[in-house]
C-alpha positions as CSV (number, residue, x, y, z in Angstrom):
1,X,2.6,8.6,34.0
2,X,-0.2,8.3,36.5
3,X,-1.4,12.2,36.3
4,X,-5.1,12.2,35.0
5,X,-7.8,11.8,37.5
6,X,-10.6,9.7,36.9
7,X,-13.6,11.8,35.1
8,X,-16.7,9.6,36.8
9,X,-18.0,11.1,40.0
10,X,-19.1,7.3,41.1
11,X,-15.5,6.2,41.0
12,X,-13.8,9.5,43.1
13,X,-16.5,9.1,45.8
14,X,-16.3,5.6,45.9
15,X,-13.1,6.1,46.4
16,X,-12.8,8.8,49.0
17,X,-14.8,6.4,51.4
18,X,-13.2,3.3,50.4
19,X,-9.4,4.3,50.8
20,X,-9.7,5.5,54.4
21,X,-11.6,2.4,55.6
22,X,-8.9,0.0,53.9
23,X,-6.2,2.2,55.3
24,X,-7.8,2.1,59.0
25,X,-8.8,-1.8,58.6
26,X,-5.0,-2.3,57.9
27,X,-3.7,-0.8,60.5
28,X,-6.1,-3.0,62.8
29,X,-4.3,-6.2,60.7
30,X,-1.2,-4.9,61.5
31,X,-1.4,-4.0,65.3
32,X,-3.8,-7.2,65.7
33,X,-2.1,-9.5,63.2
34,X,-0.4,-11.5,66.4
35,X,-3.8,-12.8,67.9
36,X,-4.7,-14.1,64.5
37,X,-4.2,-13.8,60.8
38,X,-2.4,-11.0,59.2
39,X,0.4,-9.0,60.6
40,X,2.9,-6.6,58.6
41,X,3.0,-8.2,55.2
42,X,-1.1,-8.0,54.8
43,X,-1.3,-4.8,56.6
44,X,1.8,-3.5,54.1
45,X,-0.1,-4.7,51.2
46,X,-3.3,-3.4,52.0
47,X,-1.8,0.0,52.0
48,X,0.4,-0.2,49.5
49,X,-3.5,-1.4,47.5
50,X,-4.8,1.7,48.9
51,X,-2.3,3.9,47.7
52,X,-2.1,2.7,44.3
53,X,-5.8,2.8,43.8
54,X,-5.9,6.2,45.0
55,X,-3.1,7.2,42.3
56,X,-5.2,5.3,39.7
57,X,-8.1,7.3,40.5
58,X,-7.1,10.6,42.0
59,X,-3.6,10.7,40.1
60,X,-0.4,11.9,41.1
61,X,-1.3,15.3,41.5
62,X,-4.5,14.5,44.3
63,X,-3.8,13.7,47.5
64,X,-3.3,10.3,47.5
65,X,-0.5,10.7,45.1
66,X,1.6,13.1,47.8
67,X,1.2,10.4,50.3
68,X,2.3,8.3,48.4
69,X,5.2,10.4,46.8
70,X,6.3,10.9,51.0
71,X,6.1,7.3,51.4
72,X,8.5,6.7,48.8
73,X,10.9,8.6,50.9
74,X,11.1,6.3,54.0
75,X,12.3,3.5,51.6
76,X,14.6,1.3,54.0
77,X,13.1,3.0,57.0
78,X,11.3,-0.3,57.5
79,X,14.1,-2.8,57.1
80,X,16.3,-0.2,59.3
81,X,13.6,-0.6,62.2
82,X,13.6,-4.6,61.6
83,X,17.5,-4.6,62.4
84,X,17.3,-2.5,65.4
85,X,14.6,-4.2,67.2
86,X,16.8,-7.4,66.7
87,X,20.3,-5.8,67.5
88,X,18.6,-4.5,70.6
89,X,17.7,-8.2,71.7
90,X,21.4,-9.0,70.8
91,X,22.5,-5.9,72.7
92,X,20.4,-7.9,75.6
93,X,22.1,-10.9,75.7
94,X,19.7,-13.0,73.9
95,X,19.4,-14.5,70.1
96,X,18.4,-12.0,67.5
97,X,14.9,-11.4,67.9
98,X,14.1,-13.0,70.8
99,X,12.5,-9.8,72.2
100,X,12.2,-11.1,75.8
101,X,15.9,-9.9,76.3
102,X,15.6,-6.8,74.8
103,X,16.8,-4.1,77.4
104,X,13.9,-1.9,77.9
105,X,13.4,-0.9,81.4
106,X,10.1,-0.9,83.3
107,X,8.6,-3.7,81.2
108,X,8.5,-7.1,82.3
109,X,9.3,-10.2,79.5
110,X,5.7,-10.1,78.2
111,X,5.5,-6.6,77.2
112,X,9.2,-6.4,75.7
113,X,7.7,-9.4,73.3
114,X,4.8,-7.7,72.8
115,X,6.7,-4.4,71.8
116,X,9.0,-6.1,69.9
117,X,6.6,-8.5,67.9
118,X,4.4,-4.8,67.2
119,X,7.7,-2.7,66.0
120,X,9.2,-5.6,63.3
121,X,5.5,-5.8,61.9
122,X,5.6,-2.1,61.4
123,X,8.8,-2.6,60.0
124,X,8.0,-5.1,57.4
125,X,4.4,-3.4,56.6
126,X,6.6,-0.4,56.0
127,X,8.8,-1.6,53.9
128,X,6.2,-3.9,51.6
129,X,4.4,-0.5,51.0
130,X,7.1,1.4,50.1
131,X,8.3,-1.8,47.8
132,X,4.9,-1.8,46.1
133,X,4.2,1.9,45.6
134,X,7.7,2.6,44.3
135,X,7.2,-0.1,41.7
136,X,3.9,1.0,40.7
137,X,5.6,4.6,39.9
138,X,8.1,3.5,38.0
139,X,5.9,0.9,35.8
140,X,3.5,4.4,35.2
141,X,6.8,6.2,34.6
142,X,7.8,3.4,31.8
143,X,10.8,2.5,33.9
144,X,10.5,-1.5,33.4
145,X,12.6,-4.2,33.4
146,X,14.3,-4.6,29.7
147,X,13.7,-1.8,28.7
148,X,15.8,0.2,26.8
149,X,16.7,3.9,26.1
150,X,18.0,3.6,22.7
């Protein structure tokens, strides 16, 4: 179980500046990733990275750990946004995810792309941090494949 924190003073301030700047750097992946590389499944694995190292350093019991306890909570939130933004295009008239027929009114073919490009990456970064979190706590929690009770 991941519930020590790290003794070294080096390694929790490191850390305390270093998690927040990979957290805010993914986000700019994830809400840039369409102009050039990156997109949901770096920007999900950055955080997921973040996360874990924070758990590894601060423990479950530190802050890190409670965000990433609540995370674990909106496990198929991501894949549930995914569908709806291509149901909606179907809803539309148009393939699934082909955002330009997406009824949203007030935004011309551009912006509903846009929009919908931005809310599947969310979607997928969501749900690649949730994966990779939730398999971190139940490797600490000795919950691994093969293994047995008896």
């Amino acid at each position: 179980m991941i519930d020590s924190a790290s003794g070294s003073v080096i390694v929790r301030r490191t850390a305390s500046l270093m998690i927040p700047l990979v957290q805010l750097f993914a986000l700019y992946v994830l809400f840039f990733g369409q102009y050039g590389p990156g997109g949901g499944f770096v920007a999900g694995v950055m955080i997921a990275a973040s996360l874990v190292f924070g758990l590894l350093v601060f423990g479950e019991s530190g802050s890190t750990g409670q965000r990433a306890a609540s995370l674990m909570a909106g496990d198929g939130v991501g894949l549930i946004l995914f569908v709806a933004v291509g149901g909606l295009c179907l809803i539309g008239g148009g393939e699934f995810l082909n955002y330009s027929q997406a009824p949203i009114p007030g935004l011309d073919s551009a912006a509903r792309r846009y929009l919908g490009i931005l809310m599947t990456q969310v979607g997928v970064a969501l749900d690649v941090a949730v994966a990779a979190v939730s398999i971190t706590f139940s490797l600490s929690r000795g919950i691994a494949v093969g293994e047995s009770d008896g």
